[in-house]
N, C-alpha and C positions, 0 to 999 in steps of 0.2 A: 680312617683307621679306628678300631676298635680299642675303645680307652678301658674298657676291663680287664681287672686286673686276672690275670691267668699265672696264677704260682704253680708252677713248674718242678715235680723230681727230675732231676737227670740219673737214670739207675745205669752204672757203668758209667761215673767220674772216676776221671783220672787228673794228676796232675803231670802229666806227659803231656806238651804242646804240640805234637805232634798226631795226636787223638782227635779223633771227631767230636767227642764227648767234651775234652778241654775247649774247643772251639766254641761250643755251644754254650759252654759256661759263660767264655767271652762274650758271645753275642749279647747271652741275657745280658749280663751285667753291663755292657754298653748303652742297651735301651730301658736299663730302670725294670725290667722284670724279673721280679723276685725270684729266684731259682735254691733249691736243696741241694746241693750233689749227694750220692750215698753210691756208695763201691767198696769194694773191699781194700783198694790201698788209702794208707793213709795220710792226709795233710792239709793242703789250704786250694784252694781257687775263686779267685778274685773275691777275697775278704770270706768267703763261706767255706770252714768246715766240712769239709768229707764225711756223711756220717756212715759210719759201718754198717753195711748193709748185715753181715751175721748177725747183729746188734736186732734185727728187723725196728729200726727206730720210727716213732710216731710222728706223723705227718698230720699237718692238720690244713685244711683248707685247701687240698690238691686241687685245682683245676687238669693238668697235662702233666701223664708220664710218659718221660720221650725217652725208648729204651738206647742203649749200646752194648747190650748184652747179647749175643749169638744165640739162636733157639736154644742150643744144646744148655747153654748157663739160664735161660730161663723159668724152665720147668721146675728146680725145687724154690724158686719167688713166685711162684704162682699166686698163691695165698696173698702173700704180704703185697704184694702189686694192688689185688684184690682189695685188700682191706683199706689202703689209701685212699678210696672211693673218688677217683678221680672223673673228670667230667668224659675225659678220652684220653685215646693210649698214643702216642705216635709212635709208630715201628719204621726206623730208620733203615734203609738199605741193608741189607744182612742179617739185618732183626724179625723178616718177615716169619710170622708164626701162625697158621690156621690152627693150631688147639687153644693157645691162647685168644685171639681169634674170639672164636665160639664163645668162651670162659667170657670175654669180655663182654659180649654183647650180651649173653644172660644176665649179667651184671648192670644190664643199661648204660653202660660205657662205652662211648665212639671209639670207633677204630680208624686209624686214620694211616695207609701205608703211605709213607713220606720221608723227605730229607729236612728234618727239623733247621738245619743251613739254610736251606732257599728256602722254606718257610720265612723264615725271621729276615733273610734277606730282601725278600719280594714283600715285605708288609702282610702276609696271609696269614701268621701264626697267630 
């Protein structure tokens, strides 16, 4: 398994356990990998801070942002996705975007269409 560390946005935290995005928080924070959340509600998941995304807060050291955001809410984050300079994007089930997409790879950013779950579940993330 890969010991590098990969700090993680999760863009669309919630603290709804019920969320795919709350899950992924869990998973990070079960295996020691650093994770941000940033969404627009506000609170806590597992000890990290929600940071608000209208806020477009500064990330530093992104390795992987792994969206929950539906194409349609992704288009005005385009930028600030962008500007995180992350190594790759993972686009979760329902996240799939070919404008961002494109966007990404000009960017030099892996794209990666995947369920960030069985990633972190099967050791691949």
């Amino acid at each position: 398994m890969n010991k590098e560390v990969k700090k993680t946005v999760i863009l669309g935290a919630t603290t709804n356990p019920m969320r795919y995005a709350y899950v992924a928080a869990e998973m990070f924070s079960e295996r020691g990998i650093p994770f941000v959340p940033v969404g627009i509600k506000e609170g806590e998941v597992f000890g990290e801070k929600i940071l608000n995304i209208r806020e477009r807060p500064s990330v530093n050291d992104v390795h992987t942002v792994t969206l929950y955001l539906g194409p349609q809410n992704q288009v005005e984050w385009y930028d600030y996705i962008l500007s995180l300079k992350p190594q790759r994007i993972i686009f979760n089930p329902g996240t799939e975007n070919p404008e961002l997409y494109d966007l990404a790879k000009k960017n030099d950013i892996q794209v990666c269409q995947a369920c960030n779950l069985v990633l972190l579940s099967t050791g691949q993330f």
